[in-house]
DOLUMDO-575812 format. One record per atom (N, C-alpha, C): residue in one letter; y, x, z. Coordinates in pm, whole numbers, padded with zeros to 5 digits, always signed. Layout:
REM DOLUMDO-575812
AYXZ/...
This chain:
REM DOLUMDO-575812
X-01174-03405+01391/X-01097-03466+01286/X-01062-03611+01321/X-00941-03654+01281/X-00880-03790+01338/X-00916-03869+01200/X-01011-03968+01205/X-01044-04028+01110/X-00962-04145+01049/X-00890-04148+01156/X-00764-04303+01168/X-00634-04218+01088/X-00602-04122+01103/X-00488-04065+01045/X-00468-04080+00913/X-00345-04086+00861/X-00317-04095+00711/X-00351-03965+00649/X-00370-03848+00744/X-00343-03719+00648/X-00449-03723+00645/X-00527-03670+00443/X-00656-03632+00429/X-00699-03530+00523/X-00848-03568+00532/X-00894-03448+00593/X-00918-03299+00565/X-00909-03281+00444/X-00856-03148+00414/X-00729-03045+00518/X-00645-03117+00463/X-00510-03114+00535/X-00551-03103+00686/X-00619-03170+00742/X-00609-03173+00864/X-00723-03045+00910/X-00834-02992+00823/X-00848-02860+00839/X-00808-02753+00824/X-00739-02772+00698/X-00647-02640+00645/X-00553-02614+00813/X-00493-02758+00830/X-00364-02709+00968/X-00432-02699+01110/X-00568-02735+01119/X-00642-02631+01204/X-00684-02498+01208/X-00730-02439+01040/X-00738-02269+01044/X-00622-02190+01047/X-00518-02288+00986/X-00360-02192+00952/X-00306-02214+01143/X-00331-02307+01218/X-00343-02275+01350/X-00341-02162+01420/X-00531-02184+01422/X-00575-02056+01499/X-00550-01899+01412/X-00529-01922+01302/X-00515-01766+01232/X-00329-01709+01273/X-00265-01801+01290/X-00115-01787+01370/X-00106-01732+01474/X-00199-01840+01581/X-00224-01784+01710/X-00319-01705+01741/X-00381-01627+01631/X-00478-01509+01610/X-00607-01572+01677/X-00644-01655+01683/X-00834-01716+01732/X-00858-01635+01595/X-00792-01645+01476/X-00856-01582+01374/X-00779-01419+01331/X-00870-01329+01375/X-00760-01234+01298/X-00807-01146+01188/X-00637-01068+01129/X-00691-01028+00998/X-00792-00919+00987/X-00834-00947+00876/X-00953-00853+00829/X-01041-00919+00868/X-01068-01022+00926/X-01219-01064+01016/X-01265-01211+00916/X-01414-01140+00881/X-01458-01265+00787/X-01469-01395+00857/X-01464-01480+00784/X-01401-01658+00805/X-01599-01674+00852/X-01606-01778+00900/X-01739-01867+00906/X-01789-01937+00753/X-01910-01922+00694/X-01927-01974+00554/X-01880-02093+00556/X-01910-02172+00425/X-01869-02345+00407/X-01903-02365+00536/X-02073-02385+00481/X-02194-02454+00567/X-02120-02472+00724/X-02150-02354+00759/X-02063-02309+00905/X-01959-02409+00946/X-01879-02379+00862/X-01724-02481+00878/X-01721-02646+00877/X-01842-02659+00780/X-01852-02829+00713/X-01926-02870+00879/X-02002-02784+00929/X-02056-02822+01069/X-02005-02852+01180/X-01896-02737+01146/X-01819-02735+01286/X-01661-02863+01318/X-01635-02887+01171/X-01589-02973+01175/X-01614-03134+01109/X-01751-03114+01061/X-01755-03241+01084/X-01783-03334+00909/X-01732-03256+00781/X-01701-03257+00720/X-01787-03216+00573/X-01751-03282+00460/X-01808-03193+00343/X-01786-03125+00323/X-01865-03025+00236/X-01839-02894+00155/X-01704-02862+00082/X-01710-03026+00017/X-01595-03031-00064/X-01469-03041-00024/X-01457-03091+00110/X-01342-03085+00188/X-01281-02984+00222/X-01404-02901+00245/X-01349-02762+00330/X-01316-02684+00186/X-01375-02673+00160/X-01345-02534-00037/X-01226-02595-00093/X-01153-02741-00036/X-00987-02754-00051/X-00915-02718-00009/X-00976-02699+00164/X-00909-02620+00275/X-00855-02514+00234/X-00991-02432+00234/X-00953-02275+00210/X-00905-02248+00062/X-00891-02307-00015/X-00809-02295-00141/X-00674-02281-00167/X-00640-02391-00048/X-00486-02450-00008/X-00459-02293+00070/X-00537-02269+00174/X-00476-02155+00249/X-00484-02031+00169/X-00607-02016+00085/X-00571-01906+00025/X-00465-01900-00118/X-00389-02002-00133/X-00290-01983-00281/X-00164-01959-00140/X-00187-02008+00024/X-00056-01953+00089/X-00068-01873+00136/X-00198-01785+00126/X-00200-01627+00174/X-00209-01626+00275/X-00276-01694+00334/X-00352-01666+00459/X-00488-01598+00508/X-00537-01653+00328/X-00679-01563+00371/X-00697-01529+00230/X-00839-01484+00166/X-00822-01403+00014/X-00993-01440+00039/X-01032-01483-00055/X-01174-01503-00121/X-01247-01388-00209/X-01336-01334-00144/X-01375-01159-00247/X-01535-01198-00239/X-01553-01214-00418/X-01653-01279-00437/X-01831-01215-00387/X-01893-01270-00339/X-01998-01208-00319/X-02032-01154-00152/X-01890-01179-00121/X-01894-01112+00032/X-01839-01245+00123/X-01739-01327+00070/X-01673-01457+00171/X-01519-01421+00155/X-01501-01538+00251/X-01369-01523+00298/X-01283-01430+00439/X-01192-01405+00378/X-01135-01336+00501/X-00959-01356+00535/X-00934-01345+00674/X-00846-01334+00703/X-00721-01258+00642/X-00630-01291+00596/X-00512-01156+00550/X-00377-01146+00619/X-00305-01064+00574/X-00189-01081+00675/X-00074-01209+00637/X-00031-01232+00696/X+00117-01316+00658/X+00201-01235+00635/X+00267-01185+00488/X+00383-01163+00480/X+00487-01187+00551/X+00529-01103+00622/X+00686-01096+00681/X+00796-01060+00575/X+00934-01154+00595/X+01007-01136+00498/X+01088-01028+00540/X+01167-00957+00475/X+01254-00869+00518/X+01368-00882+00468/X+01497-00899+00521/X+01611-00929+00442/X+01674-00800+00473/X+01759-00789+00371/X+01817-00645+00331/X+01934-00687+00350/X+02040-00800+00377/X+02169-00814+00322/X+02235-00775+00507/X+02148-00781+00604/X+02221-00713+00765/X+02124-00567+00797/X+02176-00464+00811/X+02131-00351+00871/X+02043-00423+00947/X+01942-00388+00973/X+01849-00394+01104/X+01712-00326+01108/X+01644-00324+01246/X+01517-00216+01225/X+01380-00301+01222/X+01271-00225+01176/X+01147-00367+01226/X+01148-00394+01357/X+01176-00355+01457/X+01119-00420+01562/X+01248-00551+01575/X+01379-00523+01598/X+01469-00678+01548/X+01388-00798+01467/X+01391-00719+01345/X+01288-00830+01274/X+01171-00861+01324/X+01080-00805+01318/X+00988-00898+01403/X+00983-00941+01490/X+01029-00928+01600/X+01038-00965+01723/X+01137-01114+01709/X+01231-01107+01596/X+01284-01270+01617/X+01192-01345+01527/X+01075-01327+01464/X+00986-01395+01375/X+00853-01398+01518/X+00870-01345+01619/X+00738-01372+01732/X+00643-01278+01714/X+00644-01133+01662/X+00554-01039+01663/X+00610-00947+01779/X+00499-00874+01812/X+00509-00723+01911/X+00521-00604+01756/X+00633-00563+01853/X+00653-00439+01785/X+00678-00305+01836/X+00558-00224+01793/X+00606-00099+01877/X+00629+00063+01785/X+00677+00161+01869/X+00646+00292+01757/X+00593+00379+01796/X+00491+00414+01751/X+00423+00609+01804/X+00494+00709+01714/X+00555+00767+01797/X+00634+00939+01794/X+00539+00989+01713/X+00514+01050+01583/X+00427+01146+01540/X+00485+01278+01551/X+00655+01257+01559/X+00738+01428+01588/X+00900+01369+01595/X+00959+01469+01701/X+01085+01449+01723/X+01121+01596+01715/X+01217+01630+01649/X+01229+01739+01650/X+01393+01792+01567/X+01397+01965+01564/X+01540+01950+01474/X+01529+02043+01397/X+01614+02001+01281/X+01607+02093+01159/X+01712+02116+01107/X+01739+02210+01018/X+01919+02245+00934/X+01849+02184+00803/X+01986+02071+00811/X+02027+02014+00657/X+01985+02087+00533/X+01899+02065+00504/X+01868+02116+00299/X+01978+02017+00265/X+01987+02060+00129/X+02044+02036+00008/X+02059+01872+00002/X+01984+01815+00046/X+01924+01680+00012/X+02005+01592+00118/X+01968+01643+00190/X+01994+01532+00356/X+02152+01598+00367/X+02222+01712+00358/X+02357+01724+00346/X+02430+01638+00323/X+02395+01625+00189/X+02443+01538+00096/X+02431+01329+00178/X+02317+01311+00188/X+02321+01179+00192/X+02352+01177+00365/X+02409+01258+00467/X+02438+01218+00591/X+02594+01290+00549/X+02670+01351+00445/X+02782+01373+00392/X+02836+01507+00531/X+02736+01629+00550/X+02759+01702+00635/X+02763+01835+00570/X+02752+01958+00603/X+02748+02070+00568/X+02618+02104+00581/X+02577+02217+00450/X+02440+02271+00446/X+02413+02312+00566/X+02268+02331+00628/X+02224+02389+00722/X+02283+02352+00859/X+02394+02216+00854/X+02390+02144+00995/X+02287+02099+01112/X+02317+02108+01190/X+02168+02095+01273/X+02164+01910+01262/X+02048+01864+01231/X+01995+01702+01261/X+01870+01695+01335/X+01849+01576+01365/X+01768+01519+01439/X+01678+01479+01376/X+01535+01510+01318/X+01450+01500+01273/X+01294+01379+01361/X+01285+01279+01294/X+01181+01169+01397/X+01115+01104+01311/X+00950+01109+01318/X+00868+01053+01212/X+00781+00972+01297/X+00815+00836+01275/X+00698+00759+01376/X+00646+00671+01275/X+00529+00584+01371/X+00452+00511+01294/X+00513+00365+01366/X+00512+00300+01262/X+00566+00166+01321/X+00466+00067+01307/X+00415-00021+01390/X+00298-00146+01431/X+00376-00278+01440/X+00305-00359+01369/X+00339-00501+01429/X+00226-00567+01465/X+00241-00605+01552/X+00127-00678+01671/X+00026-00541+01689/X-00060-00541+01648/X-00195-00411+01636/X-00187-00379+01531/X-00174-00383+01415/X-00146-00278+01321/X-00041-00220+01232/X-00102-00106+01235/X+00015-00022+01132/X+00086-00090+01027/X+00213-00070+01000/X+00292-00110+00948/X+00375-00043+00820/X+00402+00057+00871/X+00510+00137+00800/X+00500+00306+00878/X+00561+00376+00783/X+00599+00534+00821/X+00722+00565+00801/X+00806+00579+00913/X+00975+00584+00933/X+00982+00743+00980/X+01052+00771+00883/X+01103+00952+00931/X+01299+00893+00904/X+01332+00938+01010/X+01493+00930+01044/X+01553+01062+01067/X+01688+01084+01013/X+01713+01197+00989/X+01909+01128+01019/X+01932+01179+01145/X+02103+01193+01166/X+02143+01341+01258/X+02274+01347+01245/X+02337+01453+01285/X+02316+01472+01403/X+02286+01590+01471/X+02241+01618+01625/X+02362+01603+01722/X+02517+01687+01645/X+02578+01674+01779/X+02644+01531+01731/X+02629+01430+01647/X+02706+01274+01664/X+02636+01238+01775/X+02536+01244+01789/X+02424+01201+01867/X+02338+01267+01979/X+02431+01336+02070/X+02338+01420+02161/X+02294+01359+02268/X+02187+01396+02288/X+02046+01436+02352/X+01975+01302+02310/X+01971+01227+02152/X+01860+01134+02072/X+01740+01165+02139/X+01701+01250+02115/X+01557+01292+02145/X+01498+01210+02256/X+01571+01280+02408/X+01520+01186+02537/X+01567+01044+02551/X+01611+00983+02483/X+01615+00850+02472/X+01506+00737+02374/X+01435+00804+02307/X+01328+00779+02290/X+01211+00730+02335/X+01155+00588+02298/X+01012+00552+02396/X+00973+00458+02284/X+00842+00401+02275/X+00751+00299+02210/X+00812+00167+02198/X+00861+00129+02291/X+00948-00005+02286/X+01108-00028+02256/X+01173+00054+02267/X+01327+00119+02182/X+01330+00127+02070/X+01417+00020+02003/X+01415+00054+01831/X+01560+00163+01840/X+01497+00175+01747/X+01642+00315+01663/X+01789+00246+01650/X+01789+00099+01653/X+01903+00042+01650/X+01980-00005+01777/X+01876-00005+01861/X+01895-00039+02008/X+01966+00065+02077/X+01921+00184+02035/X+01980+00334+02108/X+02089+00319+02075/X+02132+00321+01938/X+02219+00343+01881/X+02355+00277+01947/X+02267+00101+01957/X+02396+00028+02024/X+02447+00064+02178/X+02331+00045+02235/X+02353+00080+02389/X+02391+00226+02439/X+02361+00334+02396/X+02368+00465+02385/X+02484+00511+02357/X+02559+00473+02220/X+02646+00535+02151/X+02732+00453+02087/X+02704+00306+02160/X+02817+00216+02118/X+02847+00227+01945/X+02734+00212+01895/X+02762+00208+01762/X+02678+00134+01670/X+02747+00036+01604/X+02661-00040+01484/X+02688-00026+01342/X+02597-00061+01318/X+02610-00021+01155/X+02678-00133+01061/X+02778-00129+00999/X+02816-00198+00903/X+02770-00210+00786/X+02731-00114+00703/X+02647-00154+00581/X+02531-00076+00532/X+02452-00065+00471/X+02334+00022+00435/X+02321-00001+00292/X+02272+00132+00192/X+02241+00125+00090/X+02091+00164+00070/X+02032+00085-00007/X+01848+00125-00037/X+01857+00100-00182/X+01768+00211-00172/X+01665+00252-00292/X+01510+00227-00254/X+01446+00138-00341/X+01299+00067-00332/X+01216+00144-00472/X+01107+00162-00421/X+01069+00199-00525/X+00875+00162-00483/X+00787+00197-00551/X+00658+00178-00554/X+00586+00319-00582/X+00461+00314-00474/X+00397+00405-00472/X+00255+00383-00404/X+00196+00505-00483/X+00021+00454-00444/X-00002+00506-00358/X-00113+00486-00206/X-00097+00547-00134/X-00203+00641-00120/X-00142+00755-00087/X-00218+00885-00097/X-00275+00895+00052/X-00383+01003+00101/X-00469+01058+00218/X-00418+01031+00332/X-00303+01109+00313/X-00180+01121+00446/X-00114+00984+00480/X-00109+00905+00377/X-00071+00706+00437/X-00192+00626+00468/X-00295+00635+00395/X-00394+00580+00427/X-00457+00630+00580/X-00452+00750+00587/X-00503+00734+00755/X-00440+00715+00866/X-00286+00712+00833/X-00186+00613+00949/X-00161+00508+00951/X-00167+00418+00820/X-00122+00290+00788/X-00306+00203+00792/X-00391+00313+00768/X-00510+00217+00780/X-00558+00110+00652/X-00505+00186+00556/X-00545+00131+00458/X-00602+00220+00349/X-00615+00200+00195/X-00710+00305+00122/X-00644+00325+00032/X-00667+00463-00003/X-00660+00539-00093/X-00665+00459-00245/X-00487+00445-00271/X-00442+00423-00400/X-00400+00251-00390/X-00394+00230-00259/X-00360+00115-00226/X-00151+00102-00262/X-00087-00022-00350/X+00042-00035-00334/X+00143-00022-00235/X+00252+00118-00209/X+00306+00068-00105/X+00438+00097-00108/X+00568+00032-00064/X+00665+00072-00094/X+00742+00144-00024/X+00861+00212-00109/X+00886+00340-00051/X+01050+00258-00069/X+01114+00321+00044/X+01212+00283+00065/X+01357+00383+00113/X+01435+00459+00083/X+01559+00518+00104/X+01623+00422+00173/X+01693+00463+00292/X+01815+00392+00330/X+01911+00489+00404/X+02042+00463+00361/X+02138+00514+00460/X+02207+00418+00519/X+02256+00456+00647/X+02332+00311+00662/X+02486+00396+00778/X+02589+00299+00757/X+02752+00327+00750/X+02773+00261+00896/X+02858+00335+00907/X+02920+00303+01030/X+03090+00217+00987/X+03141+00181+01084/X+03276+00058+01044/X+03419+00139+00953/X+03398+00320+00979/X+03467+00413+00940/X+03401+00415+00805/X+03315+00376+00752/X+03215+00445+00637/X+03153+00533+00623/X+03083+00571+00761/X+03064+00726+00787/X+02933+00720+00767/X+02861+00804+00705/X+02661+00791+00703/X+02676+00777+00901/X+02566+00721+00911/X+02507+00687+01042/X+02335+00758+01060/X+02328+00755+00941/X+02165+00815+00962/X+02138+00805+00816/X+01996+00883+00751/X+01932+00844+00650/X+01809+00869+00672/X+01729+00743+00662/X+01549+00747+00626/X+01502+00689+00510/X+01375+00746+00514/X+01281+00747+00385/X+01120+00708+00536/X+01127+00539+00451/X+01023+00465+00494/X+00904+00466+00382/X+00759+00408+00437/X+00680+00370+00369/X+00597+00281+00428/X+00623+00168+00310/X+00559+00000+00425/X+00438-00015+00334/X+00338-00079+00411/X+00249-00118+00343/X+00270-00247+00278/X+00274-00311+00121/X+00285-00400+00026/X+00243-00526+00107/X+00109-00509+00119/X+00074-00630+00247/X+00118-00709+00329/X+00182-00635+00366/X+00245-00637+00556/X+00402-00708+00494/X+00446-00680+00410/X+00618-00742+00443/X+00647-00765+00237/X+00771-00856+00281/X+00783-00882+00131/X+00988-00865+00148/X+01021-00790+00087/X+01187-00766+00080/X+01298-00892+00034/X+01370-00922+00088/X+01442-01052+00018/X+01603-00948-00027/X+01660-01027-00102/X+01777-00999-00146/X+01859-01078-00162/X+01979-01144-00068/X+02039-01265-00117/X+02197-01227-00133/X+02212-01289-00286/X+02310-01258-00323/X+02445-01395-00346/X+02575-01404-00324/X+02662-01474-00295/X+02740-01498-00382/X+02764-01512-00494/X+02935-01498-00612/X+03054-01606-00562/X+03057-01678-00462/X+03123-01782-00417/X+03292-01697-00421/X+03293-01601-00351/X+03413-01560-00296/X+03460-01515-00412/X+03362-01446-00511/X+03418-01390-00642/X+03450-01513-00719/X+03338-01610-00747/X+03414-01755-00780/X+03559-01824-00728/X+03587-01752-00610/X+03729-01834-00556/X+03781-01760-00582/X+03793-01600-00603/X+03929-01537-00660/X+03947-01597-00783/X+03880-01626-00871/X+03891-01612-01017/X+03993-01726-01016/X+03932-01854-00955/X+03981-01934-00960/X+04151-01953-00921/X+04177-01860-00810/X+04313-01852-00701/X+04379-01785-00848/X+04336-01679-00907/X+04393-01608-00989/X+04454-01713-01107/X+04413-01803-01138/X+04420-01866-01236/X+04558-01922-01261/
């Protein structure tokens, strides 16, 4: 601790744990060192440090669960909805590893459902792909993708752990997406999420629809994600400027 510095020393511990918990010396899930521990290691009172971790835990860095200590939590990643894009784009320009395990690639004829939202004929053949998506070491989300087989032939072998779904798309098939529509919704997580995502039974997690358009307006694909609440927080930013300048031109 720099005793000459203007910044309290609080501050100057808090931006030593929010440090190492960035650059993972601390990682999540892993209990913190007690006060005692901490007031030792740096030097400091009790009372200094229980400001520390107060400050970090109202910014969600770590979570206080009484009786047991402190612990590490994740940093919310934001997610903006207003540009098509996949997690690994996103994280990877925020400084995370992002990868996907294949749980199935495979093909199926269009039900009723997926007809409709890829705008094809019943019983068309699609491309069926359910992976698990990670950021840094843990689970993240459960992405099942569902597009037309012959827009897209031979998807399948272009497939690997480090290839996002948007990457193929571009380099592959020369194609980007112009707009996407989602449906968000909330859900508890049942057996089958908890033992891929690594979390428990009845834990918050959101469920997410998306289709997304090609520059024709054509469906491009439709999935049905499930992120863990934890792990990412959705943004929505909305603009009236341009609608403000017609009104106005109109006038």
């Amino acid at each position: 601790m720099n005793l000459d510095s203007s910044k309290p020393l609080y501050r100057q511990v808090e931006a030593d744990i929010k440090s190492k918990i960035v650059s993972k010396v601390y990682v999540a899930r892993e209990k913190m060192p007690t006060e005692n521990e901490l007031s030792e290691q740096y030097n400091v009172s009790k009372i200094t440090i229980r400001k520390a971790i107060q400050n970090l835990s109202d910014e969600g860095y770590v979570k206080k669960v009484q009786g047991k200590g402190t612990f590490i939590t994740y940093k919310k990643e934001k997610m903006y909805l207003n540009k098509p894009r996949g997690f690994k784009e996103t994280l990877s320009s925020k400084g995370h590893s992002s990868k996907n395990d294949i749980i199935q690639a495979s093909f199926l004829n269009a039900n009723g459902d997926i007809s409709e939202k890829l705008s094809i004929p019943l019983n068309t053949k699609v491309v069926y792909l359910e992976r698990l998506v990670w950021e840094d070491n843990e689970p993240m989300a459960i992405d099942k993708i569902y597009i037309e087989d012959e827009k897209f032939p031979g998807f399948i072998t272009k497939l690997s752990k480090d290839r996002s779904f948007y990457t193929i798309l571009e380099k592959d098939y020369n194609i980007q997406p112009k707009r996407a529509i989602y449906e968000i919704d909330g859900i508890i997580a049942q057996n089958q999420h908890a033992d891929l995502l690594k979390c428990n039974i009845g834990d918050p997690l959101f469920s997410i629809n998306k289709i997304s358009y090609d520059f024709e307006d054509k469906p491009i694909h439709y999935s049905s994600t499930i992120v863990r609440c934890d792990r990412a927080t959705y943004v929505v930013h909305t603009d009236n400027s341009n609608m403000m300048n017609t009104k106005i031109k109109s006038r």
